[in-house]
N, C-alpha and C positions, 0 to 999 in steps of 0.2 A: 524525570520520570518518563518512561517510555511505554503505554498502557500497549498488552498484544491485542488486539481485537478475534485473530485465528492463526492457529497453524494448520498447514496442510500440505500436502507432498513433500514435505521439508522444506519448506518456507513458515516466515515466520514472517505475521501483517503489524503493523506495527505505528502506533503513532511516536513524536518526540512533544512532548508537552508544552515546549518553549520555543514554538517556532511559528512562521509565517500562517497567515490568516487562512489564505487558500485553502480548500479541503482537496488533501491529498494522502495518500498513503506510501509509510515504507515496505520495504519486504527484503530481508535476507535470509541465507542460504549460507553453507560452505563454501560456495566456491565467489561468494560476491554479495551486492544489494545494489538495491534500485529503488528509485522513488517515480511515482505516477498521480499525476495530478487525477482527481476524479472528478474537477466541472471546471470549465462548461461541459468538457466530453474526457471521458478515459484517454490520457495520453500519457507518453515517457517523458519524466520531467527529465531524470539524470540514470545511466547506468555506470555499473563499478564493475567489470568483468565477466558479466555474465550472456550467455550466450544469444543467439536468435532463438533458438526451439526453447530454453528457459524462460526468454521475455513474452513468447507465444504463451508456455504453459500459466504462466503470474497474471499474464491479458487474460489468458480464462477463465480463473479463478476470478479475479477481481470482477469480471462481468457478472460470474455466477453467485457472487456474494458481496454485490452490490448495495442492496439494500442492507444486510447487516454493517455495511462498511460507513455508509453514511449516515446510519441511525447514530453508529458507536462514535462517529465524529460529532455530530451533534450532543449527545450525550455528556460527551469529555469536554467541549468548547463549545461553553452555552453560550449563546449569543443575549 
């Protein structure tokens, strides 16, 4: 199970339910996906082809809807 949390500009935020502890988020698109760790600080875990001005615009996003990002991970992976 892979629950979305949001889409937006054509991405698509996304967790995988059976994976590492860390709280992190996916995100794909057509042209690729990427994963970004969200603590201790927003960073690029891993990208799949997608570009600089794409990984800029998903760093924005992700800033800008941060708090729903880590409510909904807590929410899914209760501790």
């Amino acid at each position: 199970m892979s629950p979305t949390v949001f889409r937006e500009r054509g991405y698509r935020f996304f967790f995988f339910s059976r994976e590492e502890t860390r709280m992190h988020v996916h995100v794909y698109c057509g042209d690729g996906e990427v994963k970004y760790w969200l603590e201790p600080e927003i960073e690029l875990a891993r990208n799949h082809h997608l570009s600089r001005v794409q990984l800029r615009q998903i760093e924005q996003l992700i800033e800008e809807h941060y708090d729903e990002l880590t409510d909904a991970w807590r929410e899914h992976f209760p501790t």
